[in-house]
C-alpha positions in Angstrom: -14.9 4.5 19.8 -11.0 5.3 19.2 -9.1 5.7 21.7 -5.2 7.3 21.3 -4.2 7.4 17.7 -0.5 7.7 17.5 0.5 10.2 14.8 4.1 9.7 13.6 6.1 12.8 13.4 7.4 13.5 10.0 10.7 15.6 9.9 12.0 15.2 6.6 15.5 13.8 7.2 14.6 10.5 9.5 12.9 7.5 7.6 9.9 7.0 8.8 6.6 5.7 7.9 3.0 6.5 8.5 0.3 4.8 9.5 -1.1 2.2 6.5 -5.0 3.0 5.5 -7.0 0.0 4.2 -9.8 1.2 1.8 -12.2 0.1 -0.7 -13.3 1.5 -3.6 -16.7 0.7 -3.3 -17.3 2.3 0.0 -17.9 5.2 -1.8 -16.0 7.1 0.8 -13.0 9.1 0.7 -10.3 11.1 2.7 -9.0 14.3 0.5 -5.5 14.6 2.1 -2.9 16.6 0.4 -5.1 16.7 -2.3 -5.4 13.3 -2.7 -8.2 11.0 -2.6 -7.7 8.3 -0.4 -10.5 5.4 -0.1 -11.7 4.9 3.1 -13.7 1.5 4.1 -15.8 1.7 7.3 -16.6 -1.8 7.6 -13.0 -2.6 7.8 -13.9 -5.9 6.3 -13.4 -7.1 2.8 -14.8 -10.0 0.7 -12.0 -12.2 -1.3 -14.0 -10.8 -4.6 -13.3 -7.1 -3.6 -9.9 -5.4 -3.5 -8.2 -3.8 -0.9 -6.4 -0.2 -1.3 -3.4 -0.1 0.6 -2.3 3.7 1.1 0.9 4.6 3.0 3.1 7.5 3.1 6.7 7.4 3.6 8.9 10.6 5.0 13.1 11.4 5.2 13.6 9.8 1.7 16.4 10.9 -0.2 15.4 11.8 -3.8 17.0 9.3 -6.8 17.8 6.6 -3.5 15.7 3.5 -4.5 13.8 2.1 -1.4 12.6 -1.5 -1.3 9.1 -2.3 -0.1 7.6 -5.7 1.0 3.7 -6.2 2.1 3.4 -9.5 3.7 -0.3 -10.9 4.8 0.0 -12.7 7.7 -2.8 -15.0 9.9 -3.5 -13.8 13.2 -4.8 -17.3 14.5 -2.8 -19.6 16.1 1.5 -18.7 16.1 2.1 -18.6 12.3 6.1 -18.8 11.7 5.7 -16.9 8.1 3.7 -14.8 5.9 0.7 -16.4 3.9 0.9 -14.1 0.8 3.7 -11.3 0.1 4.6 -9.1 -2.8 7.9 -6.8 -2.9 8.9 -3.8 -4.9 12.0 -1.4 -5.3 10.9 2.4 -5.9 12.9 5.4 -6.6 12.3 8.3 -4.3 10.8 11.5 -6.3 10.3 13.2 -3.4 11.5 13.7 0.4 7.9 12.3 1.6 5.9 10.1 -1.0 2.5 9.1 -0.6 1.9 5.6 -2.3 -1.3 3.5 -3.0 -1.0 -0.5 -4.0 -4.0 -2.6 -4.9 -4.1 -6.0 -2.9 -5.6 -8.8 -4.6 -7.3 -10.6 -1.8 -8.6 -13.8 -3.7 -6.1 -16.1 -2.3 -7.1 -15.5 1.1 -10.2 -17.8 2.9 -12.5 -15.6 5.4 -10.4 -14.8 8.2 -8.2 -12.5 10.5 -4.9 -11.2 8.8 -2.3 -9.1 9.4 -0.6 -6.4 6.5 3.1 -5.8 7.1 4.1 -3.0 5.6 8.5 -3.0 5.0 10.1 0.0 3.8 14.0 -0.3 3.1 16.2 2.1 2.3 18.9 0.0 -0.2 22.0 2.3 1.1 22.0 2.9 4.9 19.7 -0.5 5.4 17.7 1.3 7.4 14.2 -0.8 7.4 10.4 0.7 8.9 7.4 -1.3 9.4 4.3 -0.2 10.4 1.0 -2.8 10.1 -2.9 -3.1 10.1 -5.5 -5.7 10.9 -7.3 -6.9 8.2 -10.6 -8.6 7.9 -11.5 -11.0 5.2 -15.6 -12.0 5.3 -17.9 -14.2 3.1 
């Protein structure tokens, strides 16, 4: 059962980001939106062996700005003080609202709880979003 799912109001002119969807491509399941095909993953739990497809969208871009992005896996047990695993990337904005899909690797991580943090920055105004999602990794 879901209880409130917060949607975040896109206007075109604010930087904002949506909320990150985990899927797997061997779910077999999909959500069309904007007539995209975004994998879905019911289980919401992932073997190292298996990828993970991480699809965001991000809204009030300014087309030809480059953004910066960072994903950062962090443990949820215990107080961890940094990220495990991260990866970063600088993008150019095509569009005023993008819709992007990265492929985690997931082999470094043991079974466990994680977190993604998802970091969007714009590299003018320094203006930084972050949204995340829980992540399971099983045997």
């Amino acid at each position: 059962r879901i209880a409130n799912v917060p949607v975040v109001a896109f206007d075109g002119k604010t930087l904002r980001l949506g909320d990150p969807i985990l899927g797997s491509p061997r779910s077999g399941l999909s959500w069309t939106h904007d007539g995209d095909q975004i994998p879905l993953n019911p289980r919401n739990a992932w073997r190292p062996d298996e990828p993970a497809i991480l699809n965001y969208q991000v809204d009030g871009l300014v087309v030809g700005r480059a953004y910066e992005t960072h994903i950062e896996v962090w443990e949820t047990a215990g107080n961890p003080r940094t990220f495990k695993t991260s990866v970063g990337f600088t993008t150019p904005a095509t569009a005023t609202r993008m819709s992007l899909d990265r492929e985690l690797s997931l082999r470094e991580l043991t079974p466990g709880d994680y977190r993604i943090v998802l970091r969007v920055r714009d590299t003018v105004t320094g203006t930084e979003v972050t949204r995340d999602r829980r992540l399971a990794v099983r045997k």
